[in-house]
PAZAPA-4460 file (N, C-alpha, C; in steps of 0.05 Angstrom, whole numbers, plus 32768, in hexadecimal, padded with zeros to 4 digits):
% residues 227
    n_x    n_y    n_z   ca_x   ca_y   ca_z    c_x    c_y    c_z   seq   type   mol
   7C61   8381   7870   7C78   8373   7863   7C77   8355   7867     1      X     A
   7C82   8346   7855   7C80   832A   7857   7C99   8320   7865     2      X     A
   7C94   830D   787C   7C9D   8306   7895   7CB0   82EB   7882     3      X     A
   7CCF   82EF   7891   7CDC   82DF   7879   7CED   82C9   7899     4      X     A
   7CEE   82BA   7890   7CF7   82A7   78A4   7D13   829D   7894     5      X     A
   7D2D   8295   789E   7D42   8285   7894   7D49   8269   78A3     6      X     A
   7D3F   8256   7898   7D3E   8243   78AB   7D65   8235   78A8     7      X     A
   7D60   8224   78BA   7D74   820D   78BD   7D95   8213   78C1     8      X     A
   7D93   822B   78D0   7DA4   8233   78E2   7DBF   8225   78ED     9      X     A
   7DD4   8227   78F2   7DE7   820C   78F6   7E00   821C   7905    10      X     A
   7DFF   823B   78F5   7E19   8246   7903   7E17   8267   790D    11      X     A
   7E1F   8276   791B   7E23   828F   791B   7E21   829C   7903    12      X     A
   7E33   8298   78F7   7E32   82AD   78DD   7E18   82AF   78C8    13      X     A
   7E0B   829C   78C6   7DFE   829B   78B1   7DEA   82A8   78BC    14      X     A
   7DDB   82A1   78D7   7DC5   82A8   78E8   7DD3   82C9   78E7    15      X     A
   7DED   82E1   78E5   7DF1   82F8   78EB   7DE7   82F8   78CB    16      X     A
   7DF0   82F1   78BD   7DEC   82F7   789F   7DD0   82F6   78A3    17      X     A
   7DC0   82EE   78A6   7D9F   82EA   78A0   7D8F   82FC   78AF    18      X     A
   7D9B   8302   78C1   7D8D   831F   78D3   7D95   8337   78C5    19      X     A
   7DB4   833A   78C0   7DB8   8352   78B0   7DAC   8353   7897    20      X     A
   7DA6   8344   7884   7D9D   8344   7874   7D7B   8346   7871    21      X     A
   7D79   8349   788B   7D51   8354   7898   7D3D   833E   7891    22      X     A
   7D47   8322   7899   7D39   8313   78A6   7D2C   8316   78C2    23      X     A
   7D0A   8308   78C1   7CFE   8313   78D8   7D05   82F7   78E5    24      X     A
   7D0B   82E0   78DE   7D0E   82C1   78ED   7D2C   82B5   78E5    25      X     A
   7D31   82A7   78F9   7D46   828F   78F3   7D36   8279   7903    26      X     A
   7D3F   8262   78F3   7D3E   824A   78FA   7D51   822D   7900    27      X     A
   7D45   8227   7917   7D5C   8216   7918   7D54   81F8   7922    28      X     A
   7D5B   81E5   790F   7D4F   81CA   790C   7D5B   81B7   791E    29      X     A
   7D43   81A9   792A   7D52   818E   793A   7D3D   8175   7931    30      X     A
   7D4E   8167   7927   7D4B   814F   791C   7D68   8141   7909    31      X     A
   7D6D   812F   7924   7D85   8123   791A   7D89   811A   78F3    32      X     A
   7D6F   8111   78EF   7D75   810B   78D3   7D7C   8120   78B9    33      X     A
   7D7E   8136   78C9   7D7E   8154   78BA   7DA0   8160   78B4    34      X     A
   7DA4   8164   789B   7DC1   8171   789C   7DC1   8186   78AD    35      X     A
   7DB1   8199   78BA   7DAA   81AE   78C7   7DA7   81A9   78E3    36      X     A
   7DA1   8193   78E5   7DA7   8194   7905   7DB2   8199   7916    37      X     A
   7DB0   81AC   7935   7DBC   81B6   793E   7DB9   81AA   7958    38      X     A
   7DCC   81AF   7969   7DCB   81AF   798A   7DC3   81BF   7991    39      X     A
   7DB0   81C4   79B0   7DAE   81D2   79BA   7DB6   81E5   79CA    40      X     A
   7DD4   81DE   79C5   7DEF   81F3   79D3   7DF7   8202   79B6    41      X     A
   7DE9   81FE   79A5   7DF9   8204   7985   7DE2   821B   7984    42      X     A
   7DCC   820F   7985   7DAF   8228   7984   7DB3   8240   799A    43      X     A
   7DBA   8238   79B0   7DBF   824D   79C9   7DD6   8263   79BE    44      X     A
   7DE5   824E   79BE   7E00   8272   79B3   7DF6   8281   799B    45      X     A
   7DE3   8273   798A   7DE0   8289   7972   7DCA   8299   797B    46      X     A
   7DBB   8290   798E   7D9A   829F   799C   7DAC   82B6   79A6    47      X     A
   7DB7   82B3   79BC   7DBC   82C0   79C7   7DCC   82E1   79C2    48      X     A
   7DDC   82D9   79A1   7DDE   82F0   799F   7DCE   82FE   7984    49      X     A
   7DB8   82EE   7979   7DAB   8302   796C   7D9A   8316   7979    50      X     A
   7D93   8329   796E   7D78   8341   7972   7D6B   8338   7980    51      X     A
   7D5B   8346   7994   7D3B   8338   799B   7D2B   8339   7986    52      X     A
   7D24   8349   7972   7D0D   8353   7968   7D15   8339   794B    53      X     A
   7D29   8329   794A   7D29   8311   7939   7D15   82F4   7940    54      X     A
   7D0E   82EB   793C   7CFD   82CF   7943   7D11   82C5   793B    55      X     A
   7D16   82B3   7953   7D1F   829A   795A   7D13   827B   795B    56      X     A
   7D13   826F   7946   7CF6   825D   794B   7D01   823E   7947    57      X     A
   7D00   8235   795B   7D06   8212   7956   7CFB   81FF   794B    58      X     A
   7D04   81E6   7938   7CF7   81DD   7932   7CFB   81BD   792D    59      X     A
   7CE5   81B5   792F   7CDF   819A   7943   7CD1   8182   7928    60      X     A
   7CDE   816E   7934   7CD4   8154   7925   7CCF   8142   7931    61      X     A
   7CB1   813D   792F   7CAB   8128   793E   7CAE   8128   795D    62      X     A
   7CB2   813F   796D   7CBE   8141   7983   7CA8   8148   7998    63      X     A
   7CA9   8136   79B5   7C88   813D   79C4   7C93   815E   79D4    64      X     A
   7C77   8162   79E0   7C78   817D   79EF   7C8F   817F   7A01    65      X     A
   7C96   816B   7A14   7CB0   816B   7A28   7CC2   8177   7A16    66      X     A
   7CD1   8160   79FD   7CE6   8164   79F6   7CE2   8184   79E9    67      X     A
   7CCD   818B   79DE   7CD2   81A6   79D4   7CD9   81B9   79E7    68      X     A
   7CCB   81BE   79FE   7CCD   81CF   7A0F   7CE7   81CD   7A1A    69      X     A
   7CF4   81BB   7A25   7D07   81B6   7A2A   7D20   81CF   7A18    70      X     A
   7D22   81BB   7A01   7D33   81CD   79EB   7D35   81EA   79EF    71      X     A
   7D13   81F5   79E2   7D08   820D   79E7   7D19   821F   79FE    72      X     A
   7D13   8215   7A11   7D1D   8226   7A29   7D33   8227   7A2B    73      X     A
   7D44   820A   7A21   7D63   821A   7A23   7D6F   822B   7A0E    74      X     A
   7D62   8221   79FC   7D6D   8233   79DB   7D64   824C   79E3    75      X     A
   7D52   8252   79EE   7D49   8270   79E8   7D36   8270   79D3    76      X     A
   7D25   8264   79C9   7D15   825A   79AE   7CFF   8278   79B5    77      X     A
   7CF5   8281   79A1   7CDC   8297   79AB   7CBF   828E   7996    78      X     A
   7CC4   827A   7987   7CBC   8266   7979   7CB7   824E   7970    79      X     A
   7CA6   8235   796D   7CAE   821B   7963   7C93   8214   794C    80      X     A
   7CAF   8212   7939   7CA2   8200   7924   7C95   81E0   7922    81      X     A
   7C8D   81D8   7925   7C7A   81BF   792F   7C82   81A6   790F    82      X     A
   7C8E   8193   7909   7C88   817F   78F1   7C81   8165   7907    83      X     A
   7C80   8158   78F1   7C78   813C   78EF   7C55   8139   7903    84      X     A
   7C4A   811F   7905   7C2B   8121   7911   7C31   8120   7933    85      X     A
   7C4F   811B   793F   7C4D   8111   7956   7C56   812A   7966    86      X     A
   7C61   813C   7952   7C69   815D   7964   7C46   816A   796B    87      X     A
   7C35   8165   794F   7C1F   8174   7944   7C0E   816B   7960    88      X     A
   7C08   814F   7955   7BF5   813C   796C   7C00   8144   7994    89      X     A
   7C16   8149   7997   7C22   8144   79AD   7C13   8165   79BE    90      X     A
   7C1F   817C   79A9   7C15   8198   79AB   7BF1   8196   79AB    91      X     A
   7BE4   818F   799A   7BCC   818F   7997   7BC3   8185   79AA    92      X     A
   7BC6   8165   79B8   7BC2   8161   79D4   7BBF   8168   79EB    93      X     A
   7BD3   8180   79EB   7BD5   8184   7A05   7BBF   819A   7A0E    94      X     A
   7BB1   819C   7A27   7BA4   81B6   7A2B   7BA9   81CA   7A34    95      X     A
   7BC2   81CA   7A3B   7BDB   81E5   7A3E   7BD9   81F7   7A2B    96      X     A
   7BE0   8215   7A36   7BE8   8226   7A23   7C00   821B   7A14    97      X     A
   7C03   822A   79FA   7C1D   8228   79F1   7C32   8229   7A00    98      X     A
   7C32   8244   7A0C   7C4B   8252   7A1F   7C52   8237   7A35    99      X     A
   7C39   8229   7A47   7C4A   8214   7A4C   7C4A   81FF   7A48   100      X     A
   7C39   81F1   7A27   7C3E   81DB   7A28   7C5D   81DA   7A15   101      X     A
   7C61   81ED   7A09   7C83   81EE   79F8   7C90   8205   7A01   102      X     A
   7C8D   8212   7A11   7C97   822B   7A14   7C98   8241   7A09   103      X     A
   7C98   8244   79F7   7C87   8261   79E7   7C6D   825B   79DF   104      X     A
   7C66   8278   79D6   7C4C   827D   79C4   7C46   8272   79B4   105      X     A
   7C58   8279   79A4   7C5C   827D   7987   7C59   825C   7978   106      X     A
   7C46   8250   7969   7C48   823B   795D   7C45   8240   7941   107      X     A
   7C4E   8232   7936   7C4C   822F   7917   7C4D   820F   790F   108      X     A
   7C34   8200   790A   7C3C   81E5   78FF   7C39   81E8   78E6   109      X     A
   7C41   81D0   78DB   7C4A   81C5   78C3   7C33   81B7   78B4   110      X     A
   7C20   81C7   78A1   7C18   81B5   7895   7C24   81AD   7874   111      X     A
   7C15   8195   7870   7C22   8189   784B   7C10   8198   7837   112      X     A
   7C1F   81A5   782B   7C0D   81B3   780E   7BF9   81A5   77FB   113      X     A
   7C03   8186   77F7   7BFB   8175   77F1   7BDE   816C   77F9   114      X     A
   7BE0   8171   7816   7BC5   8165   781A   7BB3   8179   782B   115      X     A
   7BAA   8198   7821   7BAF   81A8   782A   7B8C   81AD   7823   116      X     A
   7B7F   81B8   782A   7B60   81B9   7830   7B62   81C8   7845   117      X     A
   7B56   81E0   7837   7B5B   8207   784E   7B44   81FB   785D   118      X     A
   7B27   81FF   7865   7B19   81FD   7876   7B1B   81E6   788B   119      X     A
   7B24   81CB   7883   7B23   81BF   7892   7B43   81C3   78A3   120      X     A
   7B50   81C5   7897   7B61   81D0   78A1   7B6C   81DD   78B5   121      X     A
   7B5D   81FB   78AF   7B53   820F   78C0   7B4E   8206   78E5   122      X     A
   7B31   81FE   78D9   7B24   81F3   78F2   7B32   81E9   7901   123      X     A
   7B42   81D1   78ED   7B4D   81B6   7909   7B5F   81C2   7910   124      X     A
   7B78   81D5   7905   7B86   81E7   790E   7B7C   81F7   7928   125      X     A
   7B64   8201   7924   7B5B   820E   793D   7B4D   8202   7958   126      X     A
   7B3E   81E9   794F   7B38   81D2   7961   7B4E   81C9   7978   127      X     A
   7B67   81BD   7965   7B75   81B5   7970   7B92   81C5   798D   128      X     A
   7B8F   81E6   797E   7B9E   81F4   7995   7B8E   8200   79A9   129      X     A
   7B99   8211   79B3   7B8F   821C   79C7   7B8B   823A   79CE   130      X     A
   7B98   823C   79B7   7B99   825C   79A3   7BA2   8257   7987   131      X     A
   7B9D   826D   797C   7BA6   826A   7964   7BC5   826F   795B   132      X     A
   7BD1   825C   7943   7BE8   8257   7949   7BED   8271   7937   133      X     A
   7C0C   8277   793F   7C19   8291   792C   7C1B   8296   7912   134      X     A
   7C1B   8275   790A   7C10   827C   78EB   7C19   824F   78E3   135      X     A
   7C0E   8253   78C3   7C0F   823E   78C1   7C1E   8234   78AE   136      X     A
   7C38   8224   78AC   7C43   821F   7893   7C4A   8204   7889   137      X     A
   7C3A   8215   7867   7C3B   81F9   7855   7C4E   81F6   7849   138      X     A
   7C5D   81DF   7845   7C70   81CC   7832   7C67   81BC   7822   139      X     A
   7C7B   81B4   7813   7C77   8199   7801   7C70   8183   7819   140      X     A
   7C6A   816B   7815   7C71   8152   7819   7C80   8144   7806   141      X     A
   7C98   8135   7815   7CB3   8120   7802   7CAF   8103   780F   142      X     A
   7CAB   80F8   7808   7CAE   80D8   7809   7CA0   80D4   782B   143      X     A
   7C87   80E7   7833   7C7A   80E4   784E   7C86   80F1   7863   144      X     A
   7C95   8108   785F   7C9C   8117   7870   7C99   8138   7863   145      X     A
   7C92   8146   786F   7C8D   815F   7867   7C9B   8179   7874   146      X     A
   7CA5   8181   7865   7CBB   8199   785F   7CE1   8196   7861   147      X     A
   7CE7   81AB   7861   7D0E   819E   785F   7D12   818D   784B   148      X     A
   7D06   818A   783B   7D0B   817D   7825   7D1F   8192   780F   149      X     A
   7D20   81AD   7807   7D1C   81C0   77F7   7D08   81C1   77DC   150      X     A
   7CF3   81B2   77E2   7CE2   81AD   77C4   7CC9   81BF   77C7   151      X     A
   7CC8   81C0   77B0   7CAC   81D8   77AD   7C93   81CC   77AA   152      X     A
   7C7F   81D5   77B8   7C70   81C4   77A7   7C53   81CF   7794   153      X     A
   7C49   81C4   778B   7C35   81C7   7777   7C28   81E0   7779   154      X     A
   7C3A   81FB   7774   7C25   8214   777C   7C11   821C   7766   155      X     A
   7C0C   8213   7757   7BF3   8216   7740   7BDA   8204   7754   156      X     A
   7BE5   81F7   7757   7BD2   81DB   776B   7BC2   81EC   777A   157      X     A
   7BC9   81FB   778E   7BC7   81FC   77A6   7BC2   821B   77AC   158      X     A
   7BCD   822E   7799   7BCA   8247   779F   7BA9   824C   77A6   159      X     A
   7B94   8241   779B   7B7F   8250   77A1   7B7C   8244   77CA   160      X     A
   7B8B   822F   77D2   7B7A   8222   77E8   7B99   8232   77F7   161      X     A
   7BAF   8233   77F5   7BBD   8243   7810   7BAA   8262   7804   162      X     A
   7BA2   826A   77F6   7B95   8287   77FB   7B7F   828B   7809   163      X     A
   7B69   8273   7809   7B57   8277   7811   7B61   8270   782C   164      X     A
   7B6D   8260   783E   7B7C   8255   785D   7B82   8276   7867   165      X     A
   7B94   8284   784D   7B9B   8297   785D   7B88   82B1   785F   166      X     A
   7B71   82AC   7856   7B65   82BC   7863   7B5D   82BF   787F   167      X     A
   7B5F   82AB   7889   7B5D   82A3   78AB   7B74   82A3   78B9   168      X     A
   7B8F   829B   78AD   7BA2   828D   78C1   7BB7   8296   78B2   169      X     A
   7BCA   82A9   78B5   7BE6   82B4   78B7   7BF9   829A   78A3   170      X     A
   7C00   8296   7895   7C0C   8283   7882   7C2A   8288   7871   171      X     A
   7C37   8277   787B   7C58   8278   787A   7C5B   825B   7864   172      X     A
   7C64   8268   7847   7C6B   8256   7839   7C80   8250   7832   173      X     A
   7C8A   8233   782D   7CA8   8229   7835   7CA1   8218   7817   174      X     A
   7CBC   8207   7815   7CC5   81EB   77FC   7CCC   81F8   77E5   175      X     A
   7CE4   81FF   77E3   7CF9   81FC   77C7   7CF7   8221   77BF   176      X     A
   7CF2   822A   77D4   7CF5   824B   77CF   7D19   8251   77C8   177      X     A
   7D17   8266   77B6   7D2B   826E   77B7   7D32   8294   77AE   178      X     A
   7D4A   8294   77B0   7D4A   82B5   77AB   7D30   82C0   778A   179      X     A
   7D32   82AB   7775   7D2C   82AD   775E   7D15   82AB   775F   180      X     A
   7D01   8298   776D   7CE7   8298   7770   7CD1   829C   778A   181      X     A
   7CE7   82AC   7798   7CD2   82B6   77AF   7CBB   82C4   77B5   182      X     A
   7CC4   82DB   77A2   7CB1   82F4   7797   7C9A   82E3   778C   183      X     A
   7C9B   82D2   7774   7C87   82C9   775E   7C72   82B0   7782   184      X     A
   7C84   82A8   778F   7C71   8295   779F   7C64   82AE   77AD   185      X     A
   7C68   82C4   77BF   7C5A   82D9   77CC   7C43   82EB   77B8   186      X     A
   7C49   82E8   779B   7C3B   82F8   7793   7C23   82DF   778B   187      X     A
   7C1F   82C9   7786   7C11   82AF   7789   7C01   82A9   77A5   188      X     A
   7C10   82AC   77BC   7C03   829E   77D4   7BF6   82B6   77E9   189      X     A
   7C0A   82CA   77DD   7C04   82ED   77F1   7C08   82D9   780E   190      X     A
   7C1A   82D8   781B   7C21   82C4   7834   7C29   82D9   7848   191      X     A
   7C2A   82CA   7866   7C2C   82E1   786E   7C49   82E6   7874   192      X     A
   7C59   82C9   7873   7C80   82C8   786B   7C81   82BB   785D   193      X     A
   7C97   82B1   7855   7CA7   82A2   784A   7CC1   8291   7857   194      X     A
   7CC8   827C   784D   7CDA   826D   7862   7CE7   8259   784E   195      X     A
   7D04   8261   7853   7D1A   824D   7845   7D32   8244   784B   196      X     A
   7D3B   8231   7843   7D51   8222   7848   7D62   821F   783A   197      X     A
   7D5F   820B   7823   7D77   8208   7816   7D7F   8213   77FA   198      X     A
   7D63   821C   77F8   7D64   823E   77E4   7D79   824A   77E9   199      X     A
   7D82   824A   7805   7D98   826B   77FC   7DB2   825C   7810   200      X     A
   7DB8   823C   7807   7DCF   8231   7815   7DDF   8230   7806   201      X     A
   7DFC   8230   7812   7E16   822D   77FA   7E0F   8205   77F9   202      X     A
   7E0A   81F8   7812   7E0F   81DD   7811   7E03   81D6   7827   203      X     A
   7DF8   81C5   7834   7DE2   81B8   783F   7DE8   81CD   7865   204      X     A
   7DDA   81D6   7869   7DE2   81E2   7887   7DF2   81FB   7887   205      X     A
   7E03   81FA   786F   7E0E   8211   786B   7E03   822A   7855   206      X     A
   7DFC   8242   786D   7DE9   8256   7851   7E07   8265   7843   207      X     A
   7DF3   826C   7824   7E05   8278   781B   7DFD   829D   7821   208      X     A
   7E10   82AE   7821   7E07   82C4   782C   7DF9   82DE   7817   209      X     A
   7E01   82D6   77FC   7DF6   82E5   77E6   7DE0   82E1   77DE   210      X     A
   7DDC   82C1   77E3   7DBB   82B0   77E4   7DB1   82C2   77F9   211      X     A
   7DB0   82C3   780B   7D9F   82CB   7824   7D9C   82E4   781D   212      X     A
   7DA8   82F7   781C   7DA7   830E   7810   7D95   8310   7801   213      X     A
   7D99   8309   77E6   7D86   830B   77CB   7D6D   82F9   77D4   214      X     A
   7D6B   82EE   77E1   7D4A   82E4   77E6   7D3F   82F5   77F8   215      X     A
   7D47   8308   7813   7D43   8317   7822   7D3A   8331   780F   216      X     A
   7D4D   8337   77FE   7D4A   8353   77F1   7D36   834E   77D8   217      X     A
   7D2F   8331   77CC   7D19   8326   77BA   7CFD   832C   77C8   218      X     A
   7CF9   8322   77DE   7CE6   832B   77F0   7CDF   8342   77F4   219      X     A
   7CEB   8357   7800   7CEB   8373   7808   7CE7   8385   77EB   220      X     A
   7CF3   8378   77D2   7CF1   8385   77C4   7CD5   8386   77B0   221      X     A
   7CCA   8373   77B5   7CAA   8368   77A9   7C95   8375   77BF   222      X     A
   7CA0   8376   77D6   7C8C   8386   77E6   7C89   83A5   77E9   223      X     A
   7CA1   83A8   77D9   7CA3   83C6   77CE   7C96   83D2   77BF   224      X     A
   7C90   83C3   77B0   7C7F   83C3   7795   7C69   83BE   7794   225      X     A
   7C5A   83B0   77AF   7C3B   83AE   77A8   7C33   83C5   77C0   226      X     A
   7C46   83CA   77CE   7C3B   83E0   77E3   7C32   83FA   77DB   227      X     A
***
């Protein structure tokens, strides 16, 4: 089944709505410039009472290994999403395991769809960690920053090069998904999730709950059908 993430998390309810509705991820963003931004006392009370068997996955801008781990450990994070080059570069650096140079396993960086070349890719992806990361997800790039934007980007472009990436590396595709075109991007990229934001919001931070729903049950329901 295709692994569905709900990013940009902000309150209790929406994060209960997204698990009941059989999301395998929530997300929850820190970067002040983000309508989504949360505290780390804001991330803890909603960790703490979802499922275990939900991913919990933090996510980081521009942010070095200290400050992640840091977060990580108090949120309860069982995940971190990696943006900007100084989260990427900071992680890649280090010769720590994941577990302690951020505190979990689990990594997922951020690459730009835009400038996206599977083999080399690949490699420097694997060069650079120290295992291989949990999977890898592509976005648009907007005005030099890549993803949280909600924009889609060029999937005629690009479908042959995220297919061939994912033949090696687990691939979570994100930018301007929504209930209406989730299915048509999974049946294009065959990914191994999917991941959205303001696809299924009533208004910036705030999800809407029929959105979440119908993109959850858009998903499940296309994998019904090729199984």
């Amino acid at each position: 089944m295709t692994w569905v993430k709900l990013c940009g998390m902000t309150n209790l309810e929406d994060a209960l709505v997204a698990v009941e509705a059989g999301a395998d991820a929530v997300g929850f963003v820190f970067y002040e410039k983000s309508p989504r931004n949360v505290t780390v006392e804001t991330a803890r009370g909603i960790c703490a009472k979802l499922p275990n068997g939900v991913e919990k996955v933090g996510v980081f801008v521009n942010s070095d290994c200290e400050e992640i781990r840091g977060v990580v450990v108090n949120a309860g994070f069982t995940a971190v999403q990696l943006h900007g080059k100084r989260s990427l570069e900071s992680v890649w650096r280090d010769p720590r395991a994941a577990l302690d140079c951020v505190g979990v396993a689990k990594l997922v960086p951020v690459i730009s769809a835009e400038e996206l070349i599977p083999k080399q890719t690949g490699i420097a992806i694997r060069r650079r960690t120290t295992e291989d990361p949990f999977a890898i997800l592509i976005d648009a790039q907007v005005n030099g920053f890549t993803g949280g934007t909600g924009t889609k980007f060029n999937w005629d472009a690009t479908k042959g090069m995220i297919q061939a990436l994912g033949l090696n590396l687990p691939i979570i595709v994100a930018g301007g998904l929504t209930p209406l075109n989730v299915s048509e991007a999974i049946d294009g990229f065959h990914p191994f999730g999917v991941d959205v934001a303001s696809g299924v919001e009533a208004s910036p931070g705030k999800k809407d709950p029929e959105k979440v729903r119908a993109f959850v049950r858009a998903v499940r329901e296309y994998d019904r059908k090729v199984s």
